[in-house]
C-alpha positions as CSV (number, residue, x, y, z in Angstrom):
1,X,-41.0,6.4,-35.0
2,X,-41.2,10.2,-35.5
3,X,-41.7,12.3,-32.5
4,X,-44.1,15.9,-33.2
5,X,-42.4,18.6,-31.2
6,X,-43.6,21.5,-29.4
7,X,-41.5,24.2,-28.5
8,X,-42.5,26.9,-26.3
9,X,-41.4,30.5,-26.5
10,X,-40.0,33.5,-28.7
11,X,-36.5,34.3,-28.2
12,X,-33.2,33.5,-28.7
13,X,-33.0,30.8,-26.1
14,X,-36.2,29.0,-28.4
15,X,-34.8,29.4,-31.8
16,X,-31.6,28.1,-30.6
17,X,-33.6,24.4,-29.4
18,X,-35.3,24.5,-32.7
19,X,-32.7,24.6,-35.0
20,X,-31.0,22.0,-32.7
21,X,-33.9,19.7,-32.2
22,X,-34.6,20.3,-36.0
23,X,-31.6,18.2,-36.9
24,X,-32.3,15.0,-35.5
25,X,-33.6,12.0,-37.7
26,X,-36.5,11.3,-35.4
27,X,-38.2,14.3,-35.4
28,X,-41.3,14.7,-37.3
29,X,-43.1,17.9,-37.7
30,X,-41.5,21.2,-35.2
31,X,-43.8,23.6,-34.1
32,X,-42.9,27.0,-32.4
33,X,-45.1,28.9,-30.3
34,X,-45.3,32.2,-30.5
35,X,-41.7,32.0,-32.2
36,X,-40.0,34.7,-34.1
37,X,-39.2,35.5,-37.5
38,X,-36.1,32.7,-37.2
39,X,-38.1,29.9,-35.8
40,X,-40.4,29.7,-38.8
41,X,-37.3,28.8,-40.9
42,X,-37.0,25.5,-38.9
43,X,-40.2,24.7,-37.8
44,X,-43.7,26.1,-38.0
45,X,-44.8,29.1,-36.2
46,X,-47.8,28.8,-34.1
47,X,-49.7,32.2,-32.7
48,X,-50.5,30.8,-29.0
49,X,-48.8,33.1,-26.0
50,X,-46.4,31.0,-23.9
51,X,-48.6,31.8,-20.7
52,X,-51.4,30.2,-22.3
53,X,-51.3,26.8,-20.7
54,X,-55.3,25.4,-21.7
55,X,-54.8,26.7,-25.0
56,X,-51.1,25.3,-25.6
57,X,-52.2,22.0,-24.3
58,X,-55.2,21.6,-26.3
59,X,-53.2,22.0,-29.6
60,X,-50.7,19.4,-28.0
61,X,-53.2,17.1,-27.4
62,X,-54.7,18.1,-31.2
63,X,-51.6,17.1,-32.8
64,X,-50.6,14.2,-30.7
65,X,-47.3,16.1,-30.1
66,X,-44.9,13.7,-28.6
67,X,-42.7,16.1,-26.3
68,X,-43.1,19.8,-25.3
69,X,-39.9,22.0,-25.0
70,X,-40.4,25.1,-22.7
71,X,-37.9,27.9,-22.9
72,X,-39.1,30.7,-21.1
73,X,-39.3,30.9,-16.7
74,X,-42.4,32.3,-16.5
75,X,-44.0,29.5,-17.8
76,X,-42.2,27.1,-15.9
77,X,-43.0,29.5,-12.6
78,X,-46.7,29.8,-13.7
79,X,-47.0,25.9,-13.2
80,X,-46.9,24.9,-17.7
81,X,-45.3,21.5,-16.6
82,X,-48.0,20.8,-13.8
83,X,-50.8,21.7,-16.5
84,X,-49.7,19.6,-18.9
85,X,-48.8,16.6,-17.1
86,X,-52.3,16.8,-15.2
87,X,-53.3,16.4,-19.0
88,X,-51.3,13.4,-19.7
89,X,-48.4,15.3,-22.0
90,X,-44.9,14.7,-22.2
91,X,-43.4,17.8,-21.6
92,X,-39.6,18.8,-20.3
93,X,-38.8,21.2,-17.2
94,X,-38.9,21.3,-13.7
95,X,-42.9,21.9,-12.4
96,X,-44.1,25.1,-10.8
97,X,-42.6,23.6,-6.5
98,X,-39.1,23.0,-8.5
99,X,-39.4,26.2,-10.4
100,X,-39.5,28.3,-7.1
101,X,-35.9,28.4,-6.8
102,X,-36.0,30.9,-10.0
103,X,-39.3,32.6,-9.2
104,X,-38.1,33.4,-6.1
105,X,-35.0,34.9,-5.0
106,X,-35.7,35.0,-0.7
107,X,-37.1,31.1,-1.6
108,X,-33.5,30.6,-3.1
109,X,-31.4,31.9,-0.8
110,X,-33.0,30.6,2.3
111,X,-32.4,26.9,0.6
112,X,-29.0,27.9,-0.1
113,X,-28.2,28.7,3.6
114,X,-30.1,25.3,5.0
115,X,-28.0,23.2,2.4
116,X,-24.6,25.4,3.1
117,X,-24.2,26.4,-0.3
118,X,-21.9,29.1,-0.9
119,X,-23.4,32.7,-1.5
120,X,-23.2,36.3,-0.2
121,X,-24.6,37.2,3.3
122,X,-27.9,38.6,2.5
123,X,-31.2,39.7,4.4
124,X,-35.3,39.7,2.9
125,X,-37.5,42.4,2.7
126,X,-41.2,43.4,2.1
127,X,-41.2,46.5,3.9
128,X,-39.8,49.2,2.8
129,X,-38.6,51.6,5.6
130,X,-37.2,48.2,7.3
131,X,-35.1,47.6,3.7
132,X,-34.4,51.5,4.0
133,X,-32.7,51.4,7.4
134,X,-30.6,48.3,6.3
135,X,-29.1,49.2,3.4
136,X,-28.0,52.7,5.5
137,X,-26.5,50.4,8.2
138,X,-24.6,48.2,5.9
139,X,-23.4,50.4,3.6
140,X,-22.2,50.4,0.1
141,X,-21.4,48.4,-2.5
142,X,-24.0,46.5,-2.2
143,X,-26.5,44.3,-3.8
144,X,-30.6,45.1,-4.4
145,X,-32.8,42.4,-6.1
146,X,-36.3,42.0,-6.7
147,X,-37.4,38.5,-5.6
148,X,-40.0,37.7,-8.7
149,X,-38.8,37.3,-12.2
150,X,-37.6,40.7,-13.9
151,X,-36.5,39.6,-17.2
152,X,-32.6,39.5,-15.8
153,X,-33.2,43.0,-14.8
154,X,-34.4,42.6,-11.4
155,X,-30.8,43.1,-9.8
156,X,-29.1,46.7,-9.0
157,X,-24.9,46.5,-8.3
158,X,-25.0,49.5,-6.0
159,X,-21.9,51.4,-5.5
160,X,-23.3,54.3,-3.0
161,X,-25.9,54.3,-0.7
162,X,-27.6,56.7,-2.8
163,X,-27.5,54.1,-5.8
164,X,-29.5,51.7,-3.0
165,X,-31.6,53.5,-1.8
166,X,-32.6,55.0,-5.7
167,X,-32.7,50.9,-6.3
168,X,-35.3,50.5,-3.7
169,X,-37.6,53.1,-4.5
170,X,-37.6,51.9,-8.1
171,X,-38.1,48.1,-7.1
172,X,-40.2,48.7,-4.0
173,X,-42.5,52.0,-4.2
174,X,-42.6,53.1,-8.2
175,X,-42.6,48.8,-9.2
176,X,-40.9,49.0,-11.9
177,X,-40.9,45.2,-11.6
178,X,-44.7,45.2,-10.8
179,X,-45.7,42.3,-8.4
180,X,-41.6,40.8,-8.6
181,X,-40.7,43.9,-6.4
182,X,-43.4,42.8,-3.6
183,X,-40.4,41.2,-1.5
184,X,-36.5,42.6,-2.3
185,X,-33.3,40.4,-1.6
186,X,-30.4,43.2,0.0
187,X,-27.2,41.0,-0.1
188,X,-23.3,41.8,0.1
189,X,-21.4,42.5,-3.0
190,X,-19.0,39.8,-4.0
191,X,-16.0,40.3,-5.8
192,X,-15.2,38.4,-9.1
193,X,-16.1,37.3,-12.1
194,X,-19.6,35.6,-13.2
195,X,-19.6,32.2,-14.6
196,X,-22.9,30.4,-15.9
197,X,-23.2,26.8,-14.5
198,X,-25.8,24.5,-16.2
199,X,-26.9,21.3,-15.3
200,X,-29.1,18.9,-16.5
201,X,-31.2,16.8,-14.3
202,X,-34.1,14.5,-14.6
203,X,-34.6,14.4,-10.4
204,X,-32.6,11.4,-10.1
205,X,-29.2,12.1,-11.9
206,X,-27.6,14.8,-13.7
207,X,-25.2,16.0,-16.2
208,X,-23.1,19.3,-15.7
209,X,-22.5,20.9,-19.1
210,X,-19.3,23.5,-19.9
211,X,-19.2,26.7,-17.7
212,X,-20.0,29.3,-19.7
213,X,-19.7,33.3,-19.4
214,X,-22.4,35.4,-19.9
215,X,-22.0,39.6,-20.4
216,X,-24.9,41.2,-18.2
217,X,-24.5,45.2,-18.4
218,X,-25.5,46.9,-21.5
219,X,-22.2,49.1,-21.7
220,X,-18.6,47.7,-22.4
221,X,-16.1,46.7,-19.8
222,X,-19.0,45.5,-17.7
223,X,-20.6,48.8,-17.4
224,X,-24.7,50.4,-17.4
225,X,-27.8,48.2,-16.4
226,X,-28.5,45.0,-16.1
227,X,-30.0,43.3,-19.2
228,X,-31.4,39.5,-20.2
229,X,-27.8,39.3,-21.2
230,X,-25.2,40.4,-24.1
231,X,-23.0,38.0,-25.6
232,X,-22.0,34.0,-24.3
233,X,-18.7,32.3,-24.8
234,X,-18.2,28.7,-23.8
235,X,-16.5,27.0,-22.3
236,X,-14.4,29.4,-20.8
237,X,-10.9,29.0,-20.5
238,X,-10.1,29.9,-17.3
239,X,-12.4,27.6,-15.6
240,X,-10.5,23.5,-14.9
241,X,-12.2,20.8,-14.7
242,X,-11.6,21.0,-11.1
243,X,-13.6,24.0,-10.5
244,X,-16.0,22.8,-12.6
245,X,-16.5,19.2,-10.4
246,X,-16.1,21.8,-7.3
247,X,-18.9,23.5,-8.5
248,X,-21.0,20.2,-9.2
249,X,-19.9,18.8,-5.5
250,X,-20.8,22.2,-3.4
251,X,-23.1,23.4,-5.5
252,X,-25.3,21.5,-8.1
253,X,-25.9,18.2,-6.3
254,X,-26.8,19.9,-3.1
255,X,-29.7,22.2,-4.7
256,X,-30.9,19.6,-6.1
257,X,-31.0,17.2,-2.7
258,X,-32.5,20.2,-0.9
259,X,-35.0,20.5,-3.8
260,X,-35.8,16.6,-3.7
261,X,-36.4,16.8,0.6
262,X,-38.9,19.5,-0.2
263,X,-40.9,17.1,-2.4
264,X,-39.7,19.2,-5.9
265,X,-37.3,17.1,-7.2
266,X,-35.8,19.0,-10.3
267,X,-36.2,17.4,-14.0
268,X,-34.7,20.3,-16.3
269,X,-31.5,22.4,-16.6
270,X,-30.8,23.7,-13.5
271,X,-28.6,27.2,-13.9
272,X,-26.8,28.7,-10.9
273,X,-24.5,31.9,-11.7
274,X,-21.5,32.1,-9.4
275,X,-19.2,34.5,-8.6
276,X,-15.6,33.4,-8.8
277,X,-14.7,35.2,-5.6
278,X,-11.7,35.2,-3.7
279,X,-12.8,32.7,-1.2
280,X,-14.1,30.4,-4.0
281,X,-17.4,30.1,-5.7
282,X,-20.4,31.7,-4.5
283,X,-24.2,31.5,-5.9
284,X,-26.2,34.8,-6.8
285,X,-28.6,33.1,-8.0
286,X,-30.6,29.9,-9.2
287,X,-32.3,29.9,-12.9
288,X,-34.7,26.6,-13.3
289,X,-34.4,27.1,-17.6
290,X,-31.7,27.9,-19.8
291,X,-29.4,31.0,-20.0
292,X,-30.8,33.5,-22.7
293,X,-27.6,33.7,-24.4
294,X,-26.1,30.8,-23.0
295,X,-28.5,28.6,-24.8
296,X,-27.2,29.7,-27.9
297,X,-23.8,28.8,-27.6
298,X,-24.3,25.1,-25.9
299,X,-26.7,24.4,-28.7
300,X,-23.6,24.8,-31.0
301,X,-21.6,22.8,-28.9
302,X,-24.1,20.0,-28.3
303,X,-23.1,17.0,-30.3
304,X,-25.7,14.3,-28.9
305,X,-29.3,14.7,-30.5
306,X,-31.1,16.9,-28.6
307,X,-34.3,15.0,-29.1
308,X,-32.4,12.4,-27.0
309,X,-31.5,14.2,-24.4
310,X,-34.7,15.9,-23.6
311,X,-36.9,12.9,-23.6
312,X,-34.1,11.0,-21.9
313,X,-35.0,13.5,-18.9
314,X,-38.6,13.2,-19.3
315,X,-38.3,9.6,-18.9
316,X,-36.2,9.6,-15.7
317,X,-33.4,7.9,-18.0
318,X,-30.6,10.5,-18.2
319,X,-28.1,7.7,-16.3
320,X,-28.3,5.7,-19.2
321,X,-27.8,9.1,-22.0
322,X,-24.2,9.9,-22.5
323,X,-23.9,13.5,-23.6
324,X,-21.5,14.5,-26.0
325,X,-19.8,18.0,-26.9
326,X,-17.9,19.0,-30.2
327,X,-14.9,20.4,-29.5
328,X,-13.8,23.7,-29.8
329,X,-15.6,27.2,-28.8
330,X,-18.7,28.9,-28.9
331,X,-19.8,32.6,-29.1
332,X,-22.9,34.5,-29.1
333,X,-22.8,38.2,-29.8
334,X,-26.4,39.9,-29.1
335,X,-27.7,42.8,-31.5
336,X,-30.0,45.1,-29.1
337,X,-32.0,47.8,-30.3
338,X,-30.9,51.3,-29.6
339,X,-31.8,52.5,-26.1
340,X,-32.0,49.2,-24.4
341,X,-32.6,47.9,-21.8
342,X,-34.8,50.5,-21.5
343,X,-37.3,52.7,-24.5
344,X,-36.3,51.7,-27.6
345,X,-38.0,51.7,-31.2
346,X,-39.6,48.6,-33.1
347,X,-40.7,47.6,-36.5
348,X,-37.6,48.5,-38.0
349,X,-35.9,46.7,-41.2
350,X,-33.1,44.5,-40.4
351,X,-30.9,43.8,-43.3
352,X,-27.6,41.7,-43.7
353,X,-28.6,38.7,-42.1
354,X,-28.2,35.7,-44.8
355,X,-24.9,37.7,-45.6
356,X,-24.0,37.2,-42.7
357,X,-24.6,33.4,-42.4
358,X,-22.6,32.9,-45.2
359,X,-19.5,33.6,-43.0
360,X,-17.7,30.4,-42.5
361,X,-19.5,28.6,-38.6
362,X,-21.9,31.5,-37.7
363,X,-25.4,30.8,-37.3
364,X,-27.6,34.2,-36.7
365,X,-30.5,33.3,-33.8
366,X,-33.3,35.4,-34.2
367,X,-34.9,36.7,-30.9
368,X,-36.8,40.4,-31.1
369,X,-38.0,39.3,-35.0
370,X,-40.8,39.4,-37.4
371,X,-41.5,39.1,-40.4
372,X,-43.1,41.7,-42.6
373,X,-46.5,40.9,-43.5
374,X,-45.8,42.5,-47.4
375,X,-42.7,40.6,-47.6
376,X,-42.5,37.4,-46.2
377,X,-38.2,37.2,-46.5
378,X,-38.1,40.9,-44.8
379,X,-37.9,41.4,-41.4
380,X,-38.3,43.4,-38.6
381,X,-37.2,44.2,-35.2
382,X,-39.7,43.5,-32.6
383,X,-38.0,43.7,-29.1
384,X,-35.0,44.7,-27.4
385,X,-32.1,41.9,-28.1
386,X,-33.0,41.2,-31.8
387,X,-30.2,38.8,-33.1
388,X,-28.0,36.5,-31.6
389,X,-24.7,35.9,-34.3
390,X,-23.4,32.9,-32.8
391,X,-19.7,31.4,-34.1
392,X,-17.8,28.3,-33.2
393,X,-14.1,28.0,-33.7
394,X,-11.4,25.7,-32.7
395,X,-9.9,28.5,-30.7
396,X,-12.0,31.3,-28.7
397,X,-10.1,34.1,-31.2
398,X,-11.3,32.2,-34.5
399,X,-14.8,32.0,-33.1
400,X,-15.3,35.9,-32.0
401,X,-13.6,36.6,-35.1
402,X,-16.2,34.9,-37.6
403,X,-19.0,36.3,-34.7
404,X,-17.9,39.9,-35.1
405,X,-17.3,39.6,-39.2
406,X,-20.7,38.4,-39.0
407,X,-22.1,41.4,-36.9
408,X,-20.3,44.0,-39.8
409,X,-22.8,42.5,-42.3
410,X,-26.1,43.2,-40.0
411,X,-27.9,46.8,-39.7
412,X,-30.9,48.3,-38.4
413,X,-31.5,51.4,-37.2
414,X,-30.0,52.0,-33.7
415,X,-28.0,48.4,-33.9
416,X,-25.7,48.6,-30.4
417,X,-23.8,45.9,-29.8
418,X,-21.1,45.0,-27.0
419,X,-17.5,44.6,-28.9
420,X,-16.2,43.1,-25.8
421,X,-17.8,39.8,-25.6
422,X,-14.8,37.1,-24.7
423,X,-12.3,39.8,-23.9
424,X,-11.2,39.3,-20.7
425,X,-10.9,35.2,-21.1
426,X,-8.9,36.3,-24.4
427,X,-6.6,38.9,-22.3
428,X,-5.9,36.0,-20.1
């Protein structure tokens, strides 16, 4: 019997689910909402606002659709799982208790250090005179994070004291964050690379998926400000299978026991990033959704019907769902606007992207998309990551190679990329 999908959200991260969930022989009809000028190529668009729980529900329920797919944390820290399962709806993600280890960082960490999961030595603020005379004691390089959601933004790599203290009175005092910069996390830097971990659980069992590495600062060689993230490869080669069950045994399984003694047992994809420190992995944070680009690239990878999988973690039944990856690589190279993560221009035309499709295993993700209303096969950009060019390849090389052909086919005003993405795992 056809299942009706709903998936919810606009980016990257949601196009990606579509087109997967699109392929499988049990779906019926796909609907998007909001969704982007990409989604509407798979399934239909619908003009409801991902915060809009009643409203969301209601067509749900309308349409008898038979699972709901949320992308985006907000909604999942807003309580959209809670909503619709007080309505009777099948709908995948953790609810809005689970959810807290995203929404909030202090919430996070303090689980972390009752269930002895590796991470940096770190202290929680609201005030911030008390933060001030901290940071001043401890020194630099350290670490300042708003505790709410920011996008991927929230978090300053401090080098000086000055670059802390500027941190604070951005996060704290101006709010750059708004309400997220109520309460700051100050933690130690760690040495090391950053790894994305995903996992996906239905609050009984799980199933850990390839580490994959995302590229946070806007500049090359890791430099700039934070953004929602640049480029994705996966796996990545440097990480065994040893680190990776490591991971699963000191990390993953513990978060979610602590999670399940707190009455929140976590049905979703669980994301810790580490840092690959000298002293082993450490956490610097918990996500309770999918990476935004990691999604991209496991989407390429995912061989077992995602349809399965999803419901198959709705239903408490993951133990009985084998998950199955194609071989190979995956890359996603995001196309930002010019001048983000901060002001940057939208409504501008985007051209090159079926070109670029045409290059042998790239699929283009749309995220900061729409279409023009005069010309429904132009587009435009509408945020600040527009595209995602995503490649697979039997080796890391051929991959980046078709993703960076692709990318030469693509312009709109301002286009900035990373050329970087896979670099160091291709350097060795």
């Amino acid at each position: 019997m056809a299942v009706d999908v709903l998936v919810v959200g606009s980016g990257g991260r949601e196009h990606a689910l579509a087109w997967k969930l699109a392929q499988s022989p049990r779906l019926g009809t796909l609907y998007v909402a909001p969704g982007n000028g990409g989604t509407r190529l798979v399934g239909e668009n619908v003009p409801i606002g991902i915060m809009e729980f009643a409203k969301l529900a209601d067509f749900a329920a309308e349409k008898k659709v038979g699972l709901t797919v949320v992308g985006p944390d907000d909604a999942f820290v807003g309580g959209i799982v809670d909503f619709f399962q007080a309505r009777g709806l099948r709908i995948w993600g953790p609810t809005k208790a689970a959810a807290q280890i995203e929404g909030s960082k202090a919430f996070a960490k303090q689980l972390m250090r009752g269930a002895g999961i590796p991470t940096a030595d770190f202290a929680v603020f609201t005030d911030h005179d008390e933060a001030l005379r901290y940071v001043r004691e401890k020194g630099a390089p350290i670490v300042v994070k708003a505790s709410g959601l920011a996008l991927g933004k929230g978090v300053a790599v401090c080098r000086t004291p000055l670059e802390a203290e500027a941190a604070l009175k951005e996060i704290m005092l101006d709010r750059v964050f708004k309400d997220s910069g109520t309460e700051v996390v100050v933690e130690q830097y760690l040495d090391g690379e950053e790894i994305s971990i995903h996992a996906l659980s239905d609050g009984k069992t799980h199933r850990m998926f390839p580490a994959s590495q995302d590229h946070k600062t806007i500049g090359e060689g890791d430099t700039g400000k934070n953004t929602g993230g640049m480029g994705t490869i996966a796996p990545v080669p440097r990480i065994s299978a040893e680190t990776l069950l490591d991971v699963e045994e000191r990390v993953v399984r513990p978060a979610l026991s602590a999670l399940k003694q707190r009455g929140a047992a976590f049905s979703g994809i669980l994301f810790p990033g580490l840092k690959m420190s000298p002293e082993g992995p450490k956490v610097l944070e918990f996500n309770a959704r999918f990476g935004d680009p990691e999604c991209q690239a496991y989407m390429r990878l995912l061989k077992t019907d995602a349809l399965d999988v999803f419901e198959a973690c709705v239903e408490g039944a993951l133990e009985g769902q084998s998950i199955e990856w194609n071989p190979g690589f995956a890359v996603n190279v995001v196309l930002a606007s010019g001048g983000y993560p901060e002001a940057y221009k939208k409504g501008l035309p985007i051209t090159g992207v079926e070109e670029a499709e045409n290059v042998p295993s790239v699929v283009v993700f749309h995220a900061g998309t729409k279409t023009r209303e005069a010309s429904p096969r132009g587009l435009l950009t509408s945020g600040g990551r527009v595209l995602g060019v995503s490649a697979v390849g039997a080796t890391l090389k051929e991959a980046l190679e078709r993703a960076y052909e692709a990318v030469s086919k693509i312009h709109f005003e301002g286009m900035y990329y990373r050329r970087d993405i896979g670099a160091k795992s291709l350097a060795g």
